[in-house]
Structures are given as C-alpha cells and as structure tokens.
C-alpha positions in Angstrom: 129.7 2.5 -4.6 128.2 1.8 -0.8 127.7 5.7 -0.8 125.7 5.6 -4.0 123.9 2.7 -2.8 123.0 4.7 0.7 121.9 7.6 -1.5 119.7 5.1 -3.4 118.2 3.4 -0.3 117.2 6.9 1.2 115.6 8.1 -1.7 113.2 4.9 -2.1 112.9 5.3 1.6 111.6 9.0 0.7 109.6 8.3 -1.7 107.7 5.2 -0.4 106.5 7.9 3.3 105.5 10.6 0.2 103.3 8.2 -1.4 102.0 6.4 2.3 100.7 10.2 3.1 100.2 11.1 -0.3 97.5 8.3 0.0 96.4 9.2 3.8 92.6 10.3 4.3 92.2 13.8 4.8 89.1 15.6 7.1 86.9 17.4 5.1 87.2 21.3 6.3 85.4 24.5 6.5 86.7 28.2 7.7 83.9 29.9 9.8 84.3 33.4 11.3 84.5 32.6 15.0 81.3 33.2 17.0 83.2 36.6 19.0 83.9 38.2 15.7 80.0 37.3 14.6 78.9 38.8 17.9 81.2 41.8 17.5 80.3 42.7 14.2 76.5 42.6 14.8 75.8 39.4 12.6 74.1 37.7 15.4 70.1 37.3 14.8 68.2 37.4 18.4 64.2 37.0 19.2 62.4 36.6 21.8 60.9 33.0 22.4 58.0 32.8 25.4 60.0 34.7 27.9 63.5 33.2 26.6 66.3 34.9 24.3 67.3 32.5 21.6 70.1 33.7 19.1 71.6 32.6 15.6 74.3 33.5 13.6 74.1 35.0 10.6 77.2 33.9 7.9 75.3 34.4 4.7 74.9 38.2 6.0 78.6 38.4 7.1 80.1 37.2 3.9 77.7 39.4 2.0 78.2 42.7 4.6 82.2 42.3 5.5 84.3 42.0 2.6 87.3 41.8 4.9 86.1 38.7 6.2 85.1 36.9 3.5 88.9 37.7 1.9 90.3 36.7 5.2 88.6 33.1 4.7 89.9 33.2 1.2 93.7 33.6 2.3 93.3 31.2 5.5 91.6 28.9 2.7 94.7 29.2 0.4 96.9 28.5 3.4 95.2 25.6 4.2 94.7 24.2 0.4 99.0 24.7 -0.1 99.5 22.3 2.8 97.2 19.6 1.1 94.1 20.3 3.0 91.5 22.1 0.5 88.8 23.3 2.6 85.0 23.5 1.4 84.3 27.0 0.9 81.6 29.0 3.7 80.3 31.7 0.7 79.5 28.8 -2.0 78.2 26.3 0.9 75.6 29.3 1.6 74.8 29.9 -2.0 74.2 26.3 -2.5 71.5 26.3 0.5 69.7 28.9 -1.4 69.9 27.7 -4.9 69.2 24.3 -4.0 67.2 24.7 -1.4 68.8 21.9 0.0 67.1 21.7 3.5 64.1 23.9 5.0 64.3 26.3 7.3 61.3 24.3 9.4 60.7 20.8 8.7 57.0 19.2 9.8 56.7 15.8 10.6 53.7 13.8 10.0 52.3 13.8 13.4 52.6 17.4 13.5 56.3 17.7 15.0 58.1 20.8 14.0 61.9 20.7 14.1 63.8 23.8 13.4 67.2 23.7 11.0 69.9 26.6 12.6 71.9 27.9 9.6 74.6 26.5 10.4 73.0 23.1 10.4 72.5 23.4 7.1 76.0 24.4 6.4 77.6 21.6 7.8 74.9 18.7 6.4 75.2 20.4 2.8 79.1 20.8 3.1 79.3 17.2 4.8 82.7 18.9 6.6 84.4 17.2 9.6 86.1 19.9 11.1 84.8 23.6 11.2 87.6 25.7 11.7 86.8 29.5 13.7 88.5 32.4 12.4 89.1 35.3 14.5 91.2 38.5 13.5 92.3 42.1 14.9 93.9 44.5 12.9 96.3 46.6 14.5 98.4 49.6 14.0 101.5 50.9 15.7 102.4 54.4 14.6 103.3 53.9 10.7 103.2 49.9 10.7 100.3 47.5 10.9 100.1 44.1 12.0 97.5 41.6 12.7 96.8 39.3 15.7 94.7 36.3 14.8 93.4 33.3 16.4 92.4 29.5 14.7 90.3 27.5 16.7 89.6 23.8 14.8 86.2 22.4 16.0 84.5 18.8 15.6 81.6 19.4 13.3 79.8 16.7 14.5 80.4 16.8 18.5 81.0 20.8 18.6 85.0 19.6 20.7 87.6 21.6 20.3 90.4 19.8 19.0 92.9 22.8 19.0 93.8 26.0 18.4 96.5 28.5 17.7 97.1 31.8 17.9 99.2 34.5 16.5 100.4 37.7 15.1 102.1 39.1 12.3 105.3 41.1 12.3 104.6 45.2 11.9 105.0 46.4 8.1 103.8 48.6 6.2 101.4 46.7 4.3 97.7 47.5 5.5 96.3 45.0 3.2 94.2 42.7 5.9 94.2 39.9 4.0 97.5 39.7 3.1 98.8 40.2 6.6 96.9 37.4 7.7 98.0 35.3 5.6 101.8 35.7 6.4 100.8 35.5 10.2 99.1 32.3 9.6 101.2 30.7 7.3 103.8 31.5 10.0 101.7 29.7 13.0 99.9 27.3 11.3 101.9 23.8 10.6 101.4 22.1 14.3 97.5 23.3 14.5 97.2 21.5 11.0 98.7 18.2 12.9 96.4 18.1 15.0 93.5 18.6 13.2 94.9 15.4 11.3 95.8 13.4 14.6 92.1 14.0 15.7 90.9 12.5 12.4 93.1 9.7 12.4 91.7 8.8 15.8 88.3 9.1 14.2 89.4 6.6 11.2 91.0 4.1 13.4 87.8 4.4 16.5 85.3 5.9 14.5 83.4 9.5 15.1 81.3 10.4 18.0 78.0 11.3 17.4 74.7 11.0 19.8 71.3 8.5 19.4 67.9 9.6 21.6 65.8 6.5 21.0 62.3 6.9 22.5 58.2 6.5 21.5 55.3 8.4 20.6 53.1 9.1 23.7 49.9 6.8 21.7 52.2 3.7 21.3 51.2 0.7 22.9 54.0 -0.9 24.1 57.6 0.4 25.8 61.0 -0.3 26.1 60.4 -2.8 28.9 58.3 -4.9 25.9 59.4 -8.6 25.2 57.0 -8.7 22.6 60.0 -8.2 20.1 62.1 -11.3 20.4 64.6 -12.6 22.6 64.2 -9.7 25.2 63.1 -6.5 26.7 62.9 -4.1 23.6 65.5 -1.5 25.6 68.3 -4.4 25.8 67.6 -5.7 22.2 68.4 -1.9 20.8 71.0 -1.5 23.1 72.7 -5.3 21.8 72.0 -3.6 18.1 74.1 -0.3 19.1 76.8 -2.7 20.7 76.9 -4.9 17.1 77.3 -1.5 15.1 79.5 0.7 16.3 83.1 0.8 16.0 85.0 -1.8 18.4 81.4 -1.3 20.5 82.7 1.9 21.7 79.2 4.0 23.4 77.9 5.2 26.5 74.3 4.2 27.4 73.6 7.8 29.5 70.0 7.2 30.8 67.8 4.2 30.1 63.9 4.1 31.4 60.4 2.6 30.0 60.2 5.6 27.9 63.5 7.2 26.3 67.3 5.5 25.7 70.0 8.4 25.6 73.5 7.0 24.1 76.4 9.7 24.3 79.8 9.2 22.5 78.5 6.3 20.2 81.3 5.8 17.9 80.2 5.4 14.1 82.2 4.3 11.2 83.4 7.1 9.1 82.5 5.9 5.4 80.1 3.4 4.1 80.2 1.2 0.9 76.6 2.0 -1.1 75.2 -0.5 -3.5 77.2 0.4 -6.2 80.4 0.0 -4.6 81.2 3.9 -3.6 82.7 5.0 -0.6 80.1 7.8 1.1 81.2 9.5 4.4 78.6 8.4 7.2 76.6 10.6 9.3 74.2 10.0 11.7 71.1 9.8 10.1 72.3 7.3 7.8 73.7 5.3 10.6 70.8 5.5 12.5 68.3 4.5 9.6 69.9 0.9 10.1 68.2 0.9 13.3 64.9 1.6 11.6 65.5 -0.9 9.3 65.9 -3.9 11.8 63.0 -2.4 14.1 60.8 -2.5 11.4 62.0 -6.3 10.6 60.9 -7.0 14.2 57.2 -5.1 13.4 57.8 -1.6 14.8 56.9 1.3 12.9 60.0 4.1 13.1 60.8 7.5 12.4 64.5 9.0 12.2 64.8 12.9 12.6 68.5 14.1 12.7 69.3 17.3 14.2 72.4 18.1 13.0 75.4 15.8 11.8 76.1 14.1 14.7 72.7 13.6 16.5 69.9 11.7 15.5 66.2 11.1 17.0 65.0 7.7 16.6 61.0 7.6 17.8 59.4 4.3 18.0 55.2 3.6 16.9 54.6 6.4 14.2 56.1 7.8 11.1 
C-alpha cells in the first residue's frame, strides 16, 4: 500500500511540472539563413551610396533561388515545432510583406524626413518574432557517404545579441538527401541551444526586453530639453522621471543627455500589454514609446514617433 501510495504521489508530482510548463510562455521564433551563407550564395544586394558601400540581404530571392535552403528551414522548423516551439515561417512572412504590403520600402514623414525599412525590418515587425534564429549548413562527402556540418546561432530580434549557438554534424550515410541529413544532425545537437533560447526569454518576462529610445527636437522648435516651461522641471529630467516610471523595475541606461538629444540604451520594456478589450498584445517599441507622446502632448508638446526596427524608436519633439 505505501508503495502504491509513492507511485501515486510521483505521478501527481509529474503531472502538476507537465502542466506548469505546459502553461509556460514561449518566444516567438523565426529560422533565417545566416548572413555567411547569404553572402556565399550571392543573395547579398550592394550599391553604392555617396562614396560609401551599403549592403542588404536578400531572403525573398534565397527562398525563391535555393530550394535546398528553403527545405533546410522546413526540417530545422519541424525540429523546432516537435520540441513545443513552432517557429513563424521566413517564406510566408515574405509573401505576406508583398501581398499586404504591410510596410513601405521608404516611408516620408511630414517634414520631409525619409526613413528607409531594410527587408529584414520588415520581416521581424510583420512576424512580431523574438528570437531570429541563423541557419548555416555545409554538405559534405567522404568517398561513398555524405554528411552534413551545420551551425545554429539564436539571435535577439530586437537588440541583434547573441544568445547562443550550437554547432554540429551528422554521422556519414549514404543518404544525400540535404534536408534530411540536417535534420538528424540537428535533432541530435539541438535540446541545450533550445534551453537557452528559453532561459533568455524567461529573463525577458521576469526584467522585461531591451530595446533603445533617441528622444530629441526639430531644429525650428523653440524650446529644449533644458526648458522648465513643462512643469515641475527641466523637460530632459521630466522625460527621463517618465522612462524611470515605465520601464520594468526602472531598469535603463541614460547614454548621453544634452540641450538637444536624450539617448537611452538597454531600456527594459514590458513584454505584453493589455489593450482596451482586454487582450494580451506583445509590446514593441513603438507602441511603448507612443505613451511618451501621449503624456508630452498632455504637457503641450507636439510629438512624432518613428521606429526603426523592433527594438528602437525615435521620439522628436515640436513637429509631427
């Protein structure tokens, strides 16, 4: 009977971590050929920009010119989506984009300010994904058998950190199926990478995620950040108490302050916020950042918000 008893106690022990990490939050991700193999592979755009090189990758010409790729994705996908993590998929993100036109390749703003979107800017704000993870893969061959060497690198969407990588290969066979190798290399390799990926999360659900804030003002604006016109102090201290009351624990770093410009590096943001309906939305930083605007305005100042990317935001005080 005590044995039974045991036996019972175990099994509701079991069954209650199951259901606590059944019920854990899981990051968002998306697989992303790694920027080598892009470069390798000739999928890298480059121009020439007043005397400078400036370069872009290209994934909706990879997944539509490298079928080997695009499969690869599919089986490190699969691999991912058995362990409970179902990524967002790269090829239906980039149709998306298209179909939907979901953001412009060059946005103007009203005064004339042009700010340019990189593709993959618009991958990550369409997918919403909080982890990008690079893909990197050689196939081999060594007399009859083949085998694959591959490499995972997981990357913070919003603060381009790497959180960790792994790297393997696959045991020589005859199979010359790419995908298919992969996936027995990675489903071989890939169980402590996935741990971390979820230990960074967790860090970002308990202390919230990083992202960065450039508050400054339009050259024909009147007043500065040194202002007391606003209320109880100098404007610069007044946005910086705001920052304090609205991030996470008041975790930030105030980088560079002057009359002109406020740069805040590592500002930690809430992950999810409640709209007025009562659902939970993951945050980013433009939607952060617009309850800046919101209480600036209260105080008289006209605002714009420009994000540039998920996890940096322009806030420019005395214009729209």
């Amino acid at each position: 009977m005590a044995k039974r008893n045991i036996l019972v106690l175990v099994s509701v022990f079991i069954l209650s971590i199951t259901r606590v990490f059944g019920q854990a939050k899981k990051p968002q991700i998306m697989v992303f050929p790694s920027d080598n193999w892009m470069n390798t592979n000739g999928y890298v755009k480059t121009w020439e920009n007043q005397g400078k090189t400036s370069y872009e990758l290209d994934y909706r010409r990879a997944m539509i010119g490298d079928v080997n790729m695009k499969m690869c994705i599919s089986k490190v996908s699969d691999v991912l989506r058995n362990r409970g993590y179902p990524p967002k998929m790269l090829d239906e993100s980039l149709k998306n984009i298209e179909l939907d036109q979901a953001l412009t390749e060059v946005t103007t703003s009203k005064g004339g300010e042009d700010i340019s979107s990189s593709q993959i800017d618009k991958i990550l704000l369409s997918a919403r994904a909080d982890i990008m993870i690079r893909l990197y893969y050689d196939l081999k061959k060594k007399g009859p058998l083949y085998f694959v060497t591959f490499s995972l690198e997981g990357i913070d969407a919003y603060t381009s950190e790497t959180i960790g990588s792994v790297s393997g290969s696959s045991s020589p066979g005859p199979e010359s199926d790419l995908s298919i190798i992969l996936e027995e290399a990675v489903n071989q390799h890939v169980d402590l990478f996935i741990s971390k990926l979820q230990v960074h999360f967790n860090d970002m659900l308990k202390n919230g995620r990083k992202i960065s804030l450039n508050v400054s003002k339009f050259n024909g604006w009147e007043y500065d950040f040194e202002s007391d016109n606003f209320g109880y102090d100098e404007l610069s201290t007044i946005i910086d108490d705001w920052v304090m009351d609205n991030t996470v624990q008041g975790r930030y770093n105030l980088n560079f302050s002057d009359d002109k410009k406020m740069r805040f590096e590592s500002v930690r943001i809430p992950l999810y916020f409640t709209d007025r309906r009562g659902n939970q939305k993951a945050m980013d930083s433009r939607r952060w950042a617009n309850g800046l605007r919101k209480y600036l305005q209260e105080l008289g100042i006209t605002v714009k918000v420009i994000q540039r990317g998920l996890g940096s935001v322009d806030v420019i005080l005395g214009s729209k």
